[in-house]
N, CA and C of each residue as an Amber inpcrd file, in Angstrom:
protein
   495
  97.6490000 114.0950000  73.2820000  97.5290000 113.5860000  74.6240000
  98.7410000 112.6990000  74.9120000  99.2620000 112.9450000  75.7030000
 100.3330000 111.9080000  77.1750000  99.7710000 111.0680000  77.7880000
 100.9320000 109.6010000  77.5510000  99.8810000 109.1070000  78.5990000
 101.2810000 108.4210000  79.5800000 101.5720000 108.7180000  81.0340000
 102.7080000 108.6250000  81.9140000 102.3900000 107.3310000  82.6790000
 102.8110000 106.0730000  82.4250000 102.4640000 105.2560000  83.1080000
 103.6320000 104.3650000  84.2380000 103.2770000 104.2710000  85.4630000
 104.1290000 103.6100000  86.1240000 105.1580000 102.5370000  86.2850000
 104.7570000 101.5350000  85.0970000 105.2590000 100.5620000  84.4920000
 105.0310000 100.2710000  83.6700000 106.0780000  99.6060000  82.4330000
 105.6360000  98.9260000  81.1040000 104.4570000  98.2590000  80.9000000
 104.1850000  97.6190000  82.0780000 103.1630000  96.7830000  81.9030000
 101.7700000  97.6130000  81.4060000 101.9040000  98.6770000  82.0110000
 100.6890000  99.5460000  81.9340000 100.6790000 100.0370000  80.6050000
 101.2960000 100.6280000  80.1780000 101.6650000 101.1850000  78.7840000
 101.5650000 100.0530000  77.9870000 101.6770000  98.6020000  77.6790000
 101.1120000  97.8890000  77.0250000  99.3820000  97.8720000  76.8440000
  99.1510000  97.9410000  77.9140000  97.6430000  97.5660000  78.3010000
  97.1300000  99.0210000  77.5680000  97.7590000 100.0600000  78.0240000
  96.9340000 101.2320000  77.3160000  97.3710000 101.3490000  75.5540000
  98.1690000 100.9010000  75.1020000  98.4680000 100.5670000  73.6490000
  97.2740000  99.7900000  73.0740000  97.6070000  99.2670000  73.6400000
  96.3940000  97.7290000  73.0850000  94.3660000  98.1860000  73.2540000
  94.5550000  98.8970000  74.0900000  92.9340000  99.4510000  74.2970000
  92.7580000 100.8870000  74.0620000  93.8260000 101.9620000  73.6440000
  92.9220000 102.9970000  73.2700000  93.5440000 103.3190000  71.6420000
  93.2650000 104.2050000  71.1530000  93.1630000 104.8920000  69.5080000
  94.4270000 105.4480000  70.2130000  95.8170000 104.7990000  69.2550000
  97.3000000 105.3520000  69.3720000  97.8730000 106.2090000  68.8820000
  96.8380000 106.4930000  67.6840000  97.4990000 107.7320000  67.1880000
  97.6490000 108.8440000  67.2700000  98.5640000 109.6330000  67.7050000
  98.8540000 110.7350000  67.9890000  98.8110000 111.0610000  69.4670000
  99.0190000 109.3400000  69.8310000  99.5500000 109.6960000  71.4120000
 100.7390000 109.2500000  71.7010000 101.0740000 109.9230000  72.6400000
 102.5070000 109.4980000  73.3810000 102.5250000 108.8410000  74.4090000
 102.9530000 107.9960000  74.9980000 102.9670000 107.0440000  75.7530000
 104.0850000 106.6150000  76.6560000 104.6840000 107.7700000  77.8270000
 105.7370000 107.1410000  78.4740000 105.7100000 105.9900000  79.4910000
 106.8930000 105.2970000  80.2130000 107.0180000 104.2550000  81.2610000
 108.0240000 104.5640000  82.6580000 107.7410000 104.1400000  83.4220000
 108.8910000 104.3440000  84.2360000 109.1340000 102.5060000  84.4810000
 109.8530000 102.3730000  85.7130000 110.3910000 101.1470000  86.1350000
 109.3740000 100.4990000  87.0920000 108.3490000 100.7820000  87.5100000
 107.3370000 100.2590000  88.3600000 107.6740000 101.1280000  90.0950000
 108.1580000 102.3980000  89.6230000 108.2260000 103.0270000  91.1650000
 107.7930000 104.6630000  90.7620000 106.8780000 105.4170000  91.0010000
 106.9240000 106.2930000  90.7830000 107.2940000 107.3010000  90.7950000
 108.6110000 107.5770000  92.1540000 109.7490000 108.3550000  92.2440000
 110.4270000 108.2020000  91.0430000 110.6460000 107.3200000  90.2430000
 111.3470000 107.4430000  88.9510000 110.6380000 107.8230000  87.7180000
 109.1610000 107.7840000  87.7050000 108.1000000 108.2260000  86.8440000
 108.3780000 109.8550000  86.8000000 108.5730000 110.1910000  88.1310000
 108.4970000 111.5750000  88.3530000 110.2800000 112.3260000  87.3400000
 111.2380000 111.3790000  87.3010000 112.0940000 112.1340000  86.4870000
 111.6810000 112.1900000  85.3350000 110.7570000 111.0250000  84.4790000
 110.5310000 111.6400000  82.8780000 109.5550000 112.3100000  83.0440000
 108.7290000 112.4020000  84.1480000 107.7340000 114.1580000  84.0090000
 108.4130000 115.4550000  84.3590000 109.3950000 115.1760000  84.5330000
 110.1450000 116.6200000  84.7160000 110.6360000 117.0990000  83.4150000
 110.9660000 115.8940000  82.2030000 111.1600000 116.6700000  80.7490000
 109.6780000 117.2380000  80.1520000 108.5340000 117.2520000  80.9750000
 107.2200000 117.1920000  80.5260000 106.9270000 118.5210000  81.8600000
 107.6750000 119.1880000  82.1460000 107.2890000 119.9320000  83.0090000
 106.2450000 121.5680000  82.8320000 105.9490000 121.1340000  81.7260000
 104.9090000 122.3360000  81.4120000 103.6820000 121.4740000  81.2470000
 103.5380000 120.6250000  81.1050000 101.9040000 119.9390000  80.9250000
 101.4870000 120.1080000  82.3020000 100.3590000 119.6660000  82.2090000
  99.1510000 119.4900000  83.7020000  98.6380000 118.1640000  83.1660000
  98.7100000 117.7530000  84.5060000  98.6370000 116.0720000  84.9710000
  97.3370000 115.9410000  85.5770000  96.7390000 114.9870000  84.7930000
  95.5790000 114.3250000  85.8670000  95.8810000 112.8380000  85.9050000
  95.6510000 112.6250000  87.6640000  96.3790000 111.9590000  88.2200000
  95.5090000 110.3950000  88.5620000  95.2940000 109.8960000  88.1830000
  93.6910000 108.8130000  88.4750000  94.3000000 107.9280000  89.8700000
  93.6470000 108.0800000  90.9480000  93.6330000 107.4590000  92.2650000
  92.8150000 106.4330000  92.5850000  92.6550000 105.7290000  93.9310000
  91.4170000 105.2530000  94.4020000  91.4990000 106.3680000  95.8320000
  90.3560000 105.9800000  96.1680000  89.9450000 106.6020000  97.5330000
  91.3570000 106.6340000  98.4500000  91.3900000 105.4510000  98.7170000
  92.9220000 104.9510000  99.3390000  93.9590000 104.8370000  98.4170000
  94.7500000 106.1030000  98.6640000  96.1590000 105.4220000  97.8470000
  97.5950000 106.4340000  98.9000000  97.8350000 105.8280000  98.5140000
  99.7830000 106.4000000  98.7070000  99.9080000 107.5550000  99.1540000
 100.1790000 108.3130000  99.9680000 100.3820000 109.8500000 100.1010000
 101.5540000 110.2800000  98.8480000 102.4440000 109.4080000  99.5330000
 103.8590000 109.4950000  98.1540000 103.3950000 110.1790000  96.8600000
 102.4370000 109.7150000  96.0920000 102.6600000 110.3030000  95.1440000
 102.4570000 111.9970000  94.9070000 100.5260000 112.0260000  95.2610000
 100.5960000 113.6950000  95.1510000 101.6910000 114.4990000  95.8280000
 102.5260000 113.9660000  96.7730000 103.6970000 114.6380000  97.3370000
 104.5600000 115.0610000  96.5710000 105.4550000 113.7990000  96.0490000
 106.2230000 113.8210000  94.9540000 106.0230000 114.5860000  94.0250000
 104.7450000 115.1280000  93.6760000 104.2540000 116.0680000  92.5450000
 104.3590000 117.3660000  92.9360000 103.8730000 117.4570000  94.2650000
 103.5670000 118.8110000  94.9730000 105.1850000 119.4860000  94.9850000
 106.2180000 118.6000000  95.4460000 107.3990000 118.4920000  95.7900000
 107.8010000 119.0240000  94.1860000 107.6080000 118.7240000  93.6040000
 108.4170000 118.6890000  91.7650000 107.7650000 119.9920000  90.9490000
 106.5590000 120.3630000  91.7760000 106.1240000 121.9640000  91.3660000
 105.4960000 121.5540000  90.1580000 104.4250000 120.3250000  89.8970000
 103.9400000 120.0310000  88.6060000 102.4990000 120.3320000  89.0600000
 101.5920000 120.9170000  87.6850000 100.7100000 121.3790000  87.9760000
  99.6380000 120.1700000  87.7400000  99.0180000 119.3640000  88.7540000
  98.4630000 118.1520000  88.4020000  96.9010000 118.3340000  89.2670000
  95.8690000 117.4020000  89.2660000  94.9200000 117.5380000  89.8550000
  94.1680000 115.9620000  89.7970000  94.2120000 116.0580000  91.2060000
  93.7750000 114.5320000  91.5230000  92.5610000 113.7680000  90.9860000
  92.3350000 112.7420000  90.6570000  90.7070000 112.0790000  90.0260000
  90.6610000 110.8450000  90.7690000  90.1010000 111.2030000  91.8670000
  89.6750000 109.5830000  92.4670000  88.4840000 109.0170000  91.8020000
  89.4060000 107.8160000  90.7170000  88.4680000 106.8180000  89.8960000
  87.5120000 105.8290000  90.4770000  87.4900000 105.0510000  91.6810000
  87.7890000 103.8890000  92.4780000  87.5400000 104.1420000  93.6240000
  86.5290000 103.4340000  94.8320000  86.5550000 103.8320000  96.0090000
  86.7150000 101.7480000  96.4210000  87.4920000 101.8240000  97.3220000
  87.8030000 100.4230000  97.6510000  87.0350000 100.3210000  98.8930000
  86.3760000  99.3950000  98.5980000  85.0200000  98.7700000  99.5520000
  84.9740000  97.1350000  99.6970000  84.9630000  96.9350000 101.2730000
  85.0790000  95.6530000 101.3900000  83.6390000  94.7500000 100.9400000
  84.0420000  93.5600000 100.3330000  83.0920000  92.5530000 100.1740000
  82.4640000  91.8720000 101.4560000  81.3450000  91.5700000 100.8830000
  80.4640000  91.1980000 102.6070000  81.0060000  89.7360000 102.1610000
  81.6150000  88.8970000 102.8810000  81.6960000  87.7980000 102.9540000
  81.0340000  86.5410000 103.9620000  80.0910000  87.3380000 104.3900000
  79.1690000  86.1900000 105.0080000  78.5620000  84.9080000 104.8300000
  78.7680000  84.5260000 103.5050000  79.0160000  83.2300000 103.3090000
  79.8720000  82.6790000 102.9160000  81.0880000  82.8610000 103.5360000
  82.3900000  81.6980000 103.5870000  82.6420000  81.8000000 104.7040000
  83.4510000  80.6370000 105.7220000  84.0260000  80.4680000 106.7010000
  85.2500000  80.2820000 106.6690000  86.2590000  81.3510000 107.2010000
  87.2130000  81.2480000 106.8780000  88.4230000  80.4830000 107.5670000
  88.0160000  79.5370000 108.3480000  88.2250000  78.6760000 108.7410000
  88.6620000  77.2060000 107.7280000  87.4030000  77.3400000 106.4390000
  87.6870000  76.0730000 105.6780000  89.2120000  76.6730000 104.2320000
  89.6020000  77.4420000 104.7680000  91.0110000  77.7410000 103.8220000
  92.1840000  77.1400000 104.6060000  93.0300000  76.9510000 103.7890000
  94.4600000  76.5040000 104.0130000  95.3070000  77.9160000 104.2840000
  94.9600000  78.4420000 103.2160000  96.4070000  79.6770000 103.2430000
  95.0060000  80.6900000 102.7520000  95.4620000  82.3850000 102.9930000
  94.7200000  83.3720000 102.3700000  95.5140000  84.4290000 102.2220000
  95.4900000  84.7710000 101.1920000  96.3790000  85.6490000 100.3910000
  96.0150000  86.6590000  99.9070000  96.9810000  88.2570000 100.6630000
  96.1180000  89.4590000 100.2930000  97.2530000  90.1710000  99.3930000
  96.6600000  91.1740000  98.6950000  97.5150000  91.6760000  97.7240000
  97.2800000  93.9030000  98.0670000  96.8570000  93.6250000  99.1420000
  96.7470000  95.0290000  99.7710000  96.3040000  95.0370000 101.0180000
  96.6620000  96.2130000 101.6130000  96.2070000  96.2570000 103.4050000
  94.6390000  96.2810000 103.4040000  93.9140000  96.7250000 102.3180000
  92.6660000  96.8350000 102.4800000  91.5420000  95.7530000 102.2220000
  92.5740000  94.5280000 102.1870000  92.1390000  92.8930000 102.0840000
  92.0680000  92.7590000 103.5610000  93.2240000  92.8400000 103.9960000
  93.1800000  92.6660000 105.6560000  92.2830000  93.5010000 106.6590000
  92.2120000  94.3070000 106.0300000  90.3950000  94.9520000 106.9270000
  89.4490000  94.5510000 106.2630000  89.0260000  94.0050000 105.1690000
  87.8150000  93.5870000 104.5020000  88.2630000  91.9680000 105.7310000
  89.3120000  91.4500000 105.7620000  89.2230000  90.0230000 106.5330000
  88.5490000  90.3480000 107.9830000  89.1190000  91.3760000 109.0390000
  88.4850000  91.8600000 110.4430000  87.4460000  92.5170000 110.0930000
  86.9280000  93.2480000 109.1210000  85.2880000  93.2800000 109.5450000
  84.7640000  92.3610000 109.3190000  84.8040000  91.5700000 108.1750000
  84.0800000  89.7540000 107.6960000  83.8690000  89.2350000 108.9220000
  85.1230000  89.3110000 109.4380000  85.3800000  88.5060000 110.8610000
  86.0080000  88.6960000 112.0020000  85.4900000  89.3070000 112.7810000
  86.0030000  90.1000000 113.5770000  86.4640000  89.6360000 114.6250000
  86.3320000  88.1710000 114.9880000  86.8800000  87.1310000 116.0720000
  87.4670000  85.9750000 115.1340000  88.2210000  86.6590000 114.2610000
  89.1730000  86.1330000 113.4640000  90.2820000  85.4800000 114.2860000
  90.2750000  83.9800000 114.4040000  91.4030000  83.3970000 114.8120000
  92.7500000  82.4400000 113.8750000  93.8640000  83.0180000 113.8570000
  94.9670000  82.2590000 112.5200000  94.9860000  81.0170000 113.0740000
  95.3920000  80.5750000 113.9550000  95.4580000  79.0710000 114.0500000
  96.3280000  78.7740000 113.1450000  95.7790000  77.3760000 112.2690000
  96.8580000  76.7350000 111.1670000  96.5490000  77.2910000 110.0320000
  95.8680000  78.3310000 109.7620000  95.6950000  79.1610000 108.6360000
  96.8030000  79.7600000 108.2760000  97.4910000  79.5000000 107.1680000
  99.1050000  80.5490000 106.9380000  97.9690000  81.9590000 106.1460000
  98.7010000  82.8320000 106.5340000  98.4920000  83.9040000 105.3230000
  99.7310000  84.6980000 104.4540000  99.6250000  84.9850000 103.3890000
 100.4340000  85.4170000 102.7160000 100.2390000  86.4410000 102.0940000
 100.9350000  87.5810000 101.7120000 101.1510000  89.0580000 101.4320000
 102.0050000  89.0600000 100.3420000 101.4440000  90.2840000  99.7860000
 102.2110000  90.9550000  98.3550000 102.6870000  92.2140000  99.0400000
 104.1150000  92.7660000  98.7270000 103.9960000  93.7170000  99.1470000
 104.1770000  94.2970000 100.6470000 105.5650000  95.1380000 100.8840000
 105.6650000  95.7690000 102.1320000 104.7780000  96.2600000 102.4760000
 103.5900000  97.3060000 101.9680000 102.4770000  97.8600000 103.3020000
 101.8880000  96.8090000 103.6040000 101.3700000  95.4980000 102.3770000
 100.5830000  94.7510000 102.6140000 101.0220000  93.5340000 103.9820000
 102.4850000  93.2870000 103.5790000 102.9930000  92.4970000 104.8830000
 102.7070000  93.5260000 106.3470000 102.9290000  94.5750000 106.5870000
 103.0730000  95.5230000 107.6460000 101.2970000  95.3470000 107.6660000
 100.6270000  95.7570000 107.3190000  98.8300000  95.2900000 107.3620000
  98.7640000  94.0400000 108.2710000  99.3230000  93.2160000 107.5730000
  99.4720000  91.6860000 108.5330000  99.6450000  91.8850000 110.1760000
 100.9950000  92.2250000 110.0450000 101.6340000  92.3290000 111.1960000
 101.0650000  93.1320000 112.4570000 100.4780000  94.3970000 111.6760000
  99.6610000  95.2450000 112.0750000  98.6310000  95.1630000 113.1020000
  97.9040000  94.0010000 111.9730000  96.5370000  93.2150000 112.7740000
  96.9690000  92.5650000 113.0690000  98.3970000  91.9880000 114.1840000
  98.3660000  90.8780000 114.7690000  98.2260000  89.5610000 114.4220000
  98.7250000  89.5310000 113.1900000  98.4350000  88.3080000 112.6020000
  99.8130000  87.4950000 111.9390000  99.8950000  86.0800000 111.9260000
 101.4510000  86.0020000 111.7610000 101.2680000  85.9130000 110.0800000
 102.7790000  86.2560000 109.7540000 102.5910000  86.4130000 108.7540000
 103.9210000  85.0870000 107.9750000 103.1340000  83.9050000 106.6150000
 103.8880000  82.9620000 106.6740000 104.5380000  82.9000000 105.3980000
 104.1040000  83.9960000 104.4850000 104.3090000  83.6400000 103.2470000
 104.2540000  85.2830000 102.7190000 105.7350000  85.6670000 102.0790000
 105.7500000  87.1950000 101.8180000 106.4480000  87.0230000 100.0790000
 106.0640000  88.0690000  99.3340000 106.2360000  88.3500000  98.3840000
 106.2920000  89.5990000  98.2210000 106.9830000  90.1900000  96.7640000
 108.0080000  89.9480000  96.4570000 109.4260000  89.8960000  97.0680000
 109.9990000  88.8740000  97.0470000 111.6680000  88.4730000  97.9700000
 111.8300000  88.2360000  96.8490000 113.6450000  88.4540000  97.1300000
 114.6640000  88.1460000  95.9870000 114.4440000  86.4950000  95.3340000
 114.2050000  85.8890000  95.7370000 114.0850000  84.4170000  95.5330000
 112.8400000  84.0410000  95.4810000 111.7250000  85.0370000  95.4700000
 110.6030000  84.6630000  95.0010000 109.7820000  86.1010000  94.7650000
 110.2150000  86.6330000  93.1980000 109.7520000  87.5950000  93.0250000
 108.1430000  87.8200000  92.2310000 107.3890000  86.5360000  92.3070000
 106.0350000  86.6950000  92.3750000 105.5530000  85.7540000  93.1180000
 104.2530000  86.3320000  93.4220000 103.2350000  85.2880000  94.8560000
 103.2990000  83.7530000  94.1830000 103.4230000  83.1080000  92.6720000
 103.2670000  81.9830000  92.7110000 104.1960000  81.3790000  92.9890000
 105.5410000  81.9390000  92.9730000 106.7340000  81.5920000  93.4410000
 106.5120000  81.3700000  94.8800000 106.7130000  82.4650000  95.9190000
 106.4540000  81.8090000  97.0690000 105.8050000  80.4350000  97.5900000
 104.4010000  80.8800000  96.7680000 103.4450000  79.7920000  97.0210000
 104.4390000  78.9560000  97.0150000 104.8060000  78.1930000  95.9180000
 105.1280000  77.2110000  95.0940000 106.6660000  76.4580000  96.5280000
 107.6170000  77.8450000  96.8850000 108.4390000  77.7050000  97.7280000
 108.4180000  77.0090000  98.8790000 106.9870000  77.7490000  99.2210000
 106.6960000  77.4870000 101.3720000 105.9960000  76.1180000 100.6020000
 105.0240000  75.7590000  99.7950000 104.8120000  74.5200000  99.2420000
 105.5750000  73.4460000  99.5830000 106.9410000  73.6600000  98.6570000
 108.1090000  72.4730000  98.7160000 108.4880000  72.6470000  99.9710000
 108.9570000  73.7680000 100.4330000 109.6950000  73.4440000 102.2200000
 108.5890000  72.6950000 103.1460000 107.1340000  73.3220000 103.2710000
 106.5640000  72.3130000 104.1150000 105.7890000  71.0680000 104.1590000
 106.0790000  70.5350000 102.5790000 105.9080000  69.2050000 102.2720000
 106.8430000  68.3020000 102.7450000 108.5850000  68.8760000 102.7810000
 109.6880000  68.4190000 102.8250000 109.8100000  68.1740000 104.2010000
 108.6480000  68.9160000 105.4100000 108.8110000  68.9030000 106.7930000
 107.8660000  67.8010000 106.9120000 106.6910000  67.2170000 106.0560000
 105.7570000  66.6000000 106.3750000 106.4450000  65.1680000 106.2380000
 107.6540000  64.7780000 105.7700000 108.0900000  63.0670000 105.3310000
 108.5650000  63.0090000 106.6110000
């Protein structure tokens, strides 16, 4: 068995939790257009592909596109949490790490007003989600100068403490 994972990170995680022997275990760089060149030295296997309900068109494309014989497994169906008991009003900042945070936020609350609420995003679809729903958007990740969310945090932190003296 192969196991083709999108990033190192992943391929650690699957090292560490399944029986290694006598598996193979590739990586790409964390983009899967580049995953797709070391499955092209693998171009006689058949791929099963593990999804959620919602994911990417990009990829099965990229596959369809590369003539690999693969077949989709939606693992995962992403379903919003009922949040009826929090008011989201008593947060400072709220921070989504996918577009499908920002519709779990408009059904929760559907006369959702930002006010002095900042929100912050991981992620181009996830910023475009923001923007999407009309919502401003105050705090984005990954940027060159703040290539994880605690960074930002930590950033818009110091700048608007530095506005508060």
């Amino acid at each position: 068995m192969k196991y083709f994972c999108v990033s190192e990170s992943i391929a650690f995680y699957l090292q560490k939790y399944i029986v290694y022997r006598k598996r193979k275990i590739f990586h790409s760089t964390g983009k899967f257009a580049d995953l797709v060149d070391i499955l092209k030295k693998h171009k006689e296997e058949k791929f099963l592909v593990p999804l959620s309900d919602i994911h990417k068109q990009e990829i099965p494309d990229l596959l369809t596109k590369g003539k690999f014989t693969f077949t989709k497994a939606i693992i995962y169906n992403t379903v919003s949490s009922d949040l009826s008991d929090i008011d989201a009003k008593d947060y400072d900042v709220l921070v989504f790490f996918s577009p499908s945070g920002i519709a779990s936020l408009l059904k929760n609350f559907p006369n959702f007003e930002q006010n002095d609420i900042k929100i912050a995003s991981f992620g181009p679809t996830t910023a475009q989600a923001v923007k999407d729903a009309g919502l401003r958007l105050d705090i984005q990740a990954p940027m060159p100068q703040a290539p994880s969310m605690t960074m930002a945090l930590e950033q818009y932190i110091k700048k608007y403490n530095k506005g508060q003296k």
